[in-house]
RODREN-554747 format. One record per residue (C-alpha): residue number from 1; residue in one letter; x, y, z. Coordinates in nm, 4 decimals, always signed. Layout:
<pts>
<pt NUM 'A' <X Y Z>>
...
</pts>
This chain:
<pts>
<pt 1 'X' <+1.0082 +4.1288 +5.5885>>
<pt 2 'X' <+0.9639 +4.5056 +5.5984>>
<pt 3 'X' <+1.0951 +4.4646 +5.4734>>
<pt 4 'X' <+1.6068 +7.1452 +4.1154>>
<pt 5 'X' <+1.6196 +7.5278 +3.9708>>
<pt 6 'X' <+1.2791 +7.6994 +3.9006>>
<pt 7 'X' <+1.1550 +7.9119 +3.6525>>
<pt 8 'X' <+0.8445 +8.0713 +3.6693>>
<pt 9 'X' <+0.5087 +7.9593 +3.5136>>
<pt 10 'X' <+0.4489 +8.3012 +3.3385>>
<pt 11 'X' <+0.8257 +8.3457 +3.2131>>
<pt 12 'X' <+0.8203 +7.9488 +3.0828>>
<pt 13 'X' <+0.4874 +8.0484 +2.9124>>
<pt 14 'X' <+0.6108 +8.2992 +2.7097>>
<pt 15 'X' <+0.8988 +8.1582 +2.6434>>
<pt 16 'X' <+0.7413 +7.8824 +2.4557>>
<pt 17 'X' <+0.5196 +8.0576 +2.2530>>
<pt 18 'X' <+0.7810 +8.3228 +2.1305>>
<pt 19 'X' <+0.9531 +7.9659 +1.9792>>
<pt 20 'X' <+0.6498 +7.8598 +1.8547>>
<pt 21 'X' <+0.5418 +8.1452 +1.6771>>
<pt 22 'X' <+0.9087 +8.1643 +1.5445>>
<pt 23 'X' <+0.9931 +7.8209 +1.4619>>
<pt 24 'X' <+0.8822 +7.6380 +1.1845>>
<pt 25 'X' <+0.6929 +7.3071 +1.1347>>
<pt 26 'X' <+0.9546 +7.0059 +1.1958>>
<pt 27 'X' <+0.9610 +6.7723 +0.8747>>
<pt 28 'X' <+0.8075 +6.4406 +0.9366>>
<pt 29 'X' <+1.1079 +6.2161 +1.0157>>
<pt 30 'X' <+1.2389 +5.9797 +0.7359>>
<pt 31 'X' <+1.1407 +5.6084 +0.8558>>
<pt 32 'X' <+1.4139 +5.3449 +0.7550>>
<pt 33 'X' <+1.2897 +5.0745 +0.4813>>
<pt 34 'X' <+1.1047 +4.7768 +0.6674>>
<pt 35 'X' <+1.3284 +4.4356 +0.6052>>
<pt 36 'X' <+1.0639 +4.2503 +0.3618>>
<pt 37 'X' <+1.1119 +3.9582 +0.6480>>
<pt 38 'X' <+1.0418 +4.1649 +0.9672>>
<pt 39 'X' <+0.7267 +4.0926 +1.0805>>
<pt 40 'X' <+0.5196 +4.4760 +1.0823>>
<pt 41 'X' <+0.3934 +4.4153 +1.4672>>
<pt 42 'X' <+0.6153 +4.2646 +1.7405>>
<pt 43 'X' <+0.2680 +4.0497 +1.8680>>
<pt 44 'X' <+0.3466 +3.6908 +1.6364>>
<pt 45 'X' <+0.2358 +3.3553 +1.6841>>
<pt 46 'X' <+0.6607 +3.2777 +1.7306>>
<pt 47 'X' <+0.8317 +3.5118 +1.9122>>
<pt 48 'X' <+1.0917 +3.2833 +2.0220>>
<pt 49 'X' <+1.1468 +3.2247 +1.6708>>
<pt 50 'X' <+1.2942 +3.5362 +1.6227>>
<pt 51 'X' <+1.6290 +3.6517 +1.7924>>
<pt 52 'X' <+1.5631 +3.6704 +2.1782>>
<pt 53 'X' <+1.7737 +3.7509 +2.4484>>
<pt 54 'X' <+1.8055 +3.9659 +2.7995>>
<pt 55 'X' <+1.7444 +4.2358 +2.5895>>
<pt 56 'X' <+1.3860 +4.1413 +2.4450>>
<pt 57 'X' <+1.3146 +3.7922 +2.6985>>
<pt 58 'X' <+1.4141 +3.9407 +3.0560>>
<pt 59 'X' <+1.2257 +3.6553 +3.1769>>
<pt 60 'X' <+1.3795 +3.3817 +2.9514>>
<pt 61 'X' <+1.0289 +3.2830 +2.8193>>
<pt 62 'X' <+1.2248 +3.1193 +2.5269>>
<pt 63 'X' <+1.3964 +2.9185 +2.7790>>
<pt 64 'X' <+1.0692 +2.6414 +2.8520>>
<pt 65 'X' <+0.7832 +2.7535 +2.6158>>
<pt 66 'X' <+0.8459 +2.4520 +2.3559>>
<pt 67 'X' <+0.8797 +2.2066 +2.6395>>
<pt 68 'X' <+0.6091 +2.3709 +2.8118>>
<pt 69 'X' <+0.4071 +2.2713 +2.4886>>
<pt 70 'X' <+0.5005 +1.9354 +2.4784>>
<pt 71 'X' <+0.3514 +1.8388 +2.8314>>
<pt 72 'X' <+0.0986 +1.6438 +2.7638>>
<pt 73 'X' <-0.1072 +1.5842 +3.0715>>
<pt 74 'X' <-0.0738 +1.7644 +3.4422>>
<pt 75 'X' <+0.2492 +1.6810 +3.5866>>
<pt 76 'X' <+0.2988 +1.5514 +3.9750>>
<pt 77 'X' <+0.5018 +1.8932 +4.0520>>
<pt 78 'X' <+0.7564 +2.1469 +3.8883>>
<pt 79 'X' <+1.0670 +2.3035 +4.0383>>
<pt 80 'X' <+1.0749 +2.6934 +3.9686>>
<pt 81 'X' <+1.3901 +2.8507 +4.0693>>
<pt 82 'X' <+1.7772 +2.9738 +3.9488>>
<pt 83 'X' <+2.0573 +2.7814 +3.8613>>
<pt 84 'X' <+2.0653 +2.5880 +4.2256>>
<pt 85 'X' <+1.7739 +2.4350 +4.0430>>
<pt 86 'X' <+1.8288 +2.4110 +3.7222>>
<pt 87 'X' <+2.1636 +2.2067 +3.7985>>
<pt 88 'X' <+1.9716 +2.0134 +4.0379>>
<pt 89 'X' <+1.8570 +1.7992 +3.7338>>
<pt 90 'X' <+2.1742 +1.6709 +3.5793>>
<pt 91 'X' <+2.2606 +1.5928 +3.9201>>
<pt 92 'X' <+1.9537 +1.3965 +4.0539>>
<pt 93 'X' <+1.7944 +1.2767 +3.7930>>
<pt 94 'X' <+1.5649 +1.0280 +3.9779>>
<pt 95 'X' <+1.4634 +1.3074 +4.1529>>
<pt 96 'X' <+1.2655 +1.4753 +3.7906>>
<pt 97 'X' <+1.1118 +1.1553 +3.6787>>
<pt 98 'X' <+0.7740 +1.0154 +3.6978>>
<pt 99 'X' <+0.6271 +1.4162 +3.6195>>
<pt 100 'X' <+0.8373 +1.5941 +3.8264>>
<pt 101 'X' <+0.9582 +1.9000 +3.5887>>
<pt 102 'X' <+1.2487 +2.0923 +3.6384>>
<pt 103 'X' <+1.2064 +2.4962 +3.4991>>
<pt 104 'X' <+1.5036 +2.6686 +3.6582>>
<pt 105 'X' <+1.7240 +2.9521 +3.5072>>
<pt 106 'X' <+2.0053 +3.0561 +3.5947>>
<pt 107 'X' <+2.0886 +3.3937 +3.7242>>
<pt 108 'X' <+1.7019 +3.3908 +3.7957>>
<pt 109 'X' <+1.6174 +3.6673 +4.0529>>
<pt 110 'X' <+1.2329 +3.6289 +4.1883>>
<pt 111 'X' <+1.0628 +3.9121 +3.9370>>
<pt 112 'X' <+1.2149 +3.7521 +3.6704>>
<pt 113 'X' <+1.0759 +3.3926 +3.7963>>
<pt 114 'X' <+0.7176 +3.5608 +3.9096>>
<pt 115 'X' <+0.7468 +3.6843 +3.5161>>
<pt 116 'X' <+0.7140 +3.3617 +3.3687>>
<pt 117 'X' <+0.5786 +3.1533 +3.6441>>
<pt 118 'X' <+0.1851 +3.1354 +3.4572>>
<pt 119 'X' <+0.3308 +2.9865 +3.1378>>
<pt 120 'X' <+0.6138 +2.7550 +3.2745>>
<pt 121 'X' <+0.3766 +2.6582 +3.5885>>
<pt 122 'X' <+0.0287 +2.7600 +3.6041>>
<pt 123 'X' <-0.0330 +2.6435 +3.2807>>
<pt 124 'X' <+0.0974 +2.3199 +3.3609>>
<pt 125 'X' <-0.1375 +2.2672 +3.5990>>
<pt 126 'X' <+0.0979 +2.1101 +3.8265>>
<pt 127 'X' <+0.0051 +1.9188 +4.2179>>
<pt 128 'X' <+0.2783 +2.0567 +4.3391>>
<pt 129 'X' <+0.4887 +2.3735 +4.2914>>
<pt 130 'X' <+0.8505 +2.4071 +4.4643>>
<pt 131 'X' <+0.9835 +2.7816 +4.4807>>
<pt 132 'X' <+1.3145 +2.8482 +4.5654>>
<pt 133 'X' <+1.4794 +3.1686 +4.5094>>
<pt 134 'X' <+1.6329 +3.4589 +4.6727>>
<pt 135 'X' <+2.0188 +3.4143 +4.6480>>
<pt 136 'X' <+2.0457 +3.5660 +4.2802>>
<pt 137 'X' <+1.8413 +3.8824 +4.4772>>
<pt 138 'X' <+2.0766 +3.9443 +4.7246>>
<pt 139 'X' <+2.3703 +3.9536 +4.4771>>
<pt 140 'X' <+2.1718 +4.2278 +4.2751>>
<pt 141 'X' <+2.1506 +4.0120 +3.9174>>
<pt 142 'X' <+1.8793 +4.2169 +3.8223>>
<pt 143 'X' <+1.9915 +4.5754 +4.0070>>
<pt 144 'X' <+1.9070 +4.6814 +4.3420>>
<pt 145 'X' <+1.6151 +4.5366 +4.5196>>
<pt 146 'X' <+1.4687 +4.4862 +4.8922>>
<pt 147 'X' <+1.3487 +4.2690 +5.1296>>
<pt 148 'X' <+0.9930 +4.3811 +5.0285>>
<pt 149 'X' <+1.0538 +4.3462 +4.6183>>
<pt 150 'X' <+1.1477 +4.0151 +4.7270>>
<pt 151 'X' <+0.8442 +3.9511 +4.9585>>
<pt 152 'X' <+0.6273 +4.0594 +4.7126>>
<pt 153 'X' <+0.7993 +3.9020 +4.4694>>
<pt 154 'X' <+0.7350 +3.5595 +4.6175>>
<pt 155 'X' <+0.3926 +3.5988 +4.7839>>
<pt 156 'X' <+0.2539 +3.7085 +4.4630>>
<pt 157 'X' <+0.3830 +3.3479 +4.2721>>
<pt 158 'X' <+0.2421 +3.1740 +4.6467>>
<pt 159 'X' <-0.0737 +3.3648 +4.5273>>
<pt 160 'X' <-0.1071 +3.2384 +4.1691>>
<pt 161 'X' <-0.0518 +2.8678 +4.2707>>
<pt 162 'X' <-0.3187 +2.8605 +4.5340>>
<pt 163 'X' <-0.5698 +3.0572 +4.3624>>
<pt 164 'X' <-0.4974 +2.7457 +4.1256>>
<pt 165 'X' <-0.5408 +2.4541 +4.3479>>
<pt 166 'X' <-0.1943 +2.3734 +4.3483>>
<pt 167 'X' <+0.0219 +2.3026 +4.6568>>
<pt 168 'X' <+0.3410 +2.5096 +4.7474>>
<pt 169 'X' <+0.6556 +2.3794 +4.8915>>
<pt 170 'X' <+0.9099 +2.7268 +4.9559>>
<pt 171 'X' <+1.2577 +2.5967 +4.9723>>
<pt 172 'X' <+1.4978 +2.8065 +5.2218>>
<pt 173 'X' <+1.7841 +3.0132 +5.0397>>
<pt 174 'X' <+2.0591 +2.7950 +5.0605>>
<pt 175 'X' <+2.3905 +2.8426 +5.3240>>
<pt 176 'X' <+2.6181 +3.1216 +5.1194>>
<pt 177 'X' <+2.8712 +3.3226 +5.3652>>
<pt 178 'X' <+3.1250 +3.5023 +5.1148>>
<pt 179 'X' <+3.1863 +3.4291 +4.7080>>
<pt 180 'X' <+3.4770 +3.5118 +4.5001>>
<pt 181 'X' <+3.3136 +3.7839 +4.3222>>
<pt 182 'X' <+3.1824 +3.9876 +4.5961>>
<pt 183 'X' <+3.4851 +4.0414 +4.8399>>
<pt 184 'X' <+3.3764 +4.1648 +5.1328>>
<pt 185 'X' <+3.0105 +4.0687 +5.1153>>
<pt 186 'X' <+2.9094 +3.8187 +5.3771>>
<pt 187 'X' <+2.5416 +3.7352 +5.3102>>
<pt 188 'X' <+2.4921 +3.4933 +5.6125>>
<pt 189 'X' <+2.2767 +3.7175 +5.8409>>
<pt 190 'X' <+2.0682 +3.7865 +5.5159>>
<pt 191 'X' <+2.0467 +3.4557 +5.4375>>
<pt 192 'X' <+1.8787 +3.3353 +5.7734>>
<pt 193 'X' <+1.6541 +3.6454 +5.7658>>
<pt 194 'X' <+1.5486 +3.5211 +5.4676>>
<pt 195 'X' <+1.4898 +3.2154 +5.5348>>
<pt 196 'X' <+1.2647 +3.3282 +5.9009>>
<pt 197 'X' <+1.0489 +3.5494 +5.6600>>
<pt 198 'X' <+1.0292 +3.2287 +5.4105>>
<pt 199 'X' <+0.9195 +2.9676 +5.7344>>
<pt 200 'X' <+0.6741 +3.2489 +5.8756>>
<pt 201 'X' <+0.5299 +3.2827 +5.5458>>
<pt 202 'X' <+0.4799 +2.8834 +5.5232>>
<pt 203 'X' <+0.3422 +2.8635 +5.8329>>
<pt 204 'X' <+0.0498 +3.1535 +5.7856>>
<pt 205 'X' <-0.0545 +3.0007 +5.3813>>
<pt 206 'X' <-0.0381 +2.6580 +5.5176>>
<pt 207 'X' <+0.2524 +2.6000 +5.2718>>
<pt 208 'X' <+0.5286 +2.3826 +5.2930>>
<pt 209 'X' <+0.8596 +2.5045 +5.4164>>
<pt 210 'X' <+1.1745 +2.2620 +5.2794>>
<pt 211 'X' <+1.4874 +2.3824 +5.4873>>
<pt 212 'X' <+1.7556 +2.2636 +5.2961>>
<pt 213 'X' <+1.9875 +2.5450 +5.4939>>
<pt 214 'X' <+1.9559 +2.3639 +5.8290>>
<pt 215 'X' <+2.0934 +2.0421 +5.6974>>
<pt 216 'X' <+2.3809 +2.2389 +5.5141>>
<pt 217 'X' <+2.4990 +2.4960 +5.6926>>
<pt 218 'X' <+2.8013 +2.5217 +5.8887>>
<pt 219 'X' <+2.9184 +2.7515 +6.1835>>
<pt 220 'X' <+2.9517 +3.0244 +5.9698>>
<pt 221 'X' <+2.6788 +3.0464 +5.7916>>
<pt 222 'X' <+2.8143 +2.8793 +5.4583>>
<pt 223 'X' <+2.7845 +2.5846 +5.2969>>
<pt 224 'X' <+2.9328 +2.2115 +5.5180>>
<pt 225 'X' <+3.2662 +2.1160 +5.3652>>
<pt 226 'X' <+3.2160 +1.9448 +5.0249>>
<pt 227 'X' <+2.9060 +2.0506 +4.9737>>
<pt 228 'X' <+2.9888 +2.3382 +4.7113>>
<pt 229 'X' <+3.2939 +2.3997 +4.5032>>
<pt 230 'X' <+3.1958 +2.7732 +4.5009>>
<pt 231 'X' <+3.0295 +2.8285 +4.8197>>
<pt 232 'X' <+2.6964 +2.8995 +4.6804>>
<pt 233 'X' <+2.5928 +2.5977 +4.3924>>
<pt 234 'X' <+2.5807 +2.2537 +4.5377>>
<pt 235 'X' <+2.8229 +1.9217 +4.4460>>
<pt 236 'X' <+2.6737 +1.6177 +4.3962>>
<pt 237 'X' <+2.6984 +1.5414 +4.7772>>
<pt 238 'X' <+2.5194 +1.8772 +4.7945>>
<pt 239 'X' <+2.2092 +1.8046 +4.5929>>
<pt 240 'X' <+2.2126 +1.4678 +4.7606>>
<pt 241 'X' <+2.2198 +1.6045 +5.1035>>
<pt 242 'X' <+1.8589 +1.8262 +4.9339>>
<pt 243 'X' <+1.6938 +1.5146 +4.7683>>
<pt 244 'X' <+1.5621 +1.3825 +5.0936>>
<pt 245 'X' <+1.4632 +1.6641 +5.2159>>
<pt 246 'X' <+1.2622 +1.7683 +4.8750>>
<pt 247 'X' <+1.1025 +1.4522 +4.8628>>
<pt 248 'X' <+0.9495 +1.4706 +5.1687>>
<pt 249 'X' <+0.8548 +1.8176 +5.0891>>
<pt 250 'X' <+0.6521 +1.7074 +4.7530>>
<pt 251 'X' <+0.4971 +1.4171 +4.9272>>
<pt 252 'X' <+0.3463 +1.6805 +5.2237>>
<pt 253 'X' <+0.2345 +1.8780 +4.9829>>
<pt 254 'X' <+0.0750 +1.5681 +4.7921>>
<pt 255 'X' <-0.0753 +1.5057 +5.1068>>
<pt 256 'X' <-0.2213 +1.8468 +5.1438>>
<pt 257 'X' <-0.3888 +1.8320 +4.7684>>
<pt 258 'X' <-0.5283 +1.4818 +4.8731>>
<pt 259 'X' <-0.6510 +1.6189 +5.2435>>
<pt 260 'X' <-0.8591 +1.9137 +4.9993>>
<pt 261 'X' <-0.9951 +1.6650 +4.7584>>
<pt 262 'X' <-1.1636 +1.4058 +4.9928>>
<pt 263 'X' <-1.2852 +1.7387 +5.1863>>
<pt 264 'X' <-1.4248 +1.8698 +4.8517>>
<pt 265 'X' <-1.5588 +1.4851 +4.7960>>
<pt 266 'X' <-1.7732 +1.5232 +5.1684>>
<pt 267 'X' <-1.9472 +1.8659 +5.0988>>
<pt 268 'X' <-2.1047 +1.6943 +4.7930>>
</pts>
């Protein structure tokens, strides 16, 4: 997807020094006393201990790093994405079991996933890695963006996971064609662009592409009837309309990892 008044040098020159050579030395600002619990460098072994929030965590570190501790061995895949997938757990719970990790946020936008995607998947050392983002970027969550932000956004995390041996399913943006808080906006068009760039992208990285919008859609571009109570996050019929599909996803991508270690096995 492709995606002032001037004064002159000489004049300015003088100008400063005449202050200079008039104006004295400033005092040294007074520093405010140090609490005797605030740590004297912001670089700790806790951060997340101390108060964190979108002001001082734009990525939500804080959000996974204990959990991200506690996994003890490499898990079969993880879900990266907003609050489409951070829901998705509460509502298919078979679907996160036997090491499947769920690390969504939401409100996510894709620089704040990219951000945080080495500690809450690279580390892991996952199989798989599912990536789905893009709707919190077209409603601006993080400011104004573009179709290249977002491209680079996404190709960079595609980059990470197979310079780490680990498979990549990209889920599609899902069907949105108007929300309450945006009147006016109709994202549809978007949407599908999107999710073309997304599929083209699969196709060249040998990825795989899980098109949840094809199954979901309707005529207008928006989300089949019952599928959403808000036209963008899905019901439980939603997410089970999506658990098919992402299980097949995970187990092509299994199959990919498998294909590259028997072909790893024959060089030797």
């Amino acid at each position: 997807m492709r995606m002032v008044g001037i004064i002159p040098a000489a004049a300015l020159a003088l100008t400063a020094a005449s202050a200079l050579a008039q104006a004295p030395a400033p005092a040294a600002a007074a520093r405010p006393a140090a609490s005797p619990t605030a740590p004297l460098t912001a670089m700790i072994a806790q951060p997340c201990a101390q108060p964190r929030g979108p002001g001082n965590d734009w990525p939500a570190l804080c959000k996974y790093q204990q959990a991200d501790k506690q996994v003890s061995g490499p898990p079969r895949a993880v879900f990266m994405g907003d609050s489409i997938t951070e829901y998705w757990l509460p509502a298919s719970p078979g679907l996160f079991a036997s090491g499947v990790l769920d690390r969504g946020i939401a409100g996510q936008t894709s620089p704040q996933m990219l951000a945080r995607f080495y500690q809450d998947v690279i580390r892991l050392r996952p199989r798989v890695v599912h990536i789905m983002a893009g709707t919190n970027d077209l409603f601006g969550n993080t400011g104004p963006t573009s179709p290249e932000e977002y491209a680079n956004a996404i190709t960079a995390m595609v980059d990470l996971a197979q310079a780490n041996g680990i498979a990549v399913v990209l889920g599609s943006v899902l069907p949105v064609s108007s929300v309450s808080w945006r009147p006016g906006y109709r994202p549809a068009a978007q949407v599908i662009a999107i999710n073309g760039w997304l599929r083209e992208l699969a196709k060249q990285r040998g990825l795989v592409f899980a098109d949840y919008h094809a199954a979901m859609t309707d005529t207008e571009g928006g989300m089949k009837p019952g599928l959403s109570g808000d036209n963008v996050h899905p019901t439980a019929a939603g997410y089970a309309v999506m658990e098919p599909i992402a299980r097949a996803a995970l187990a092509d991508a299994e199959k990919q990892v498998a294909a590259r270690k028997a072909q790893a096995m024959g060089r030797r």
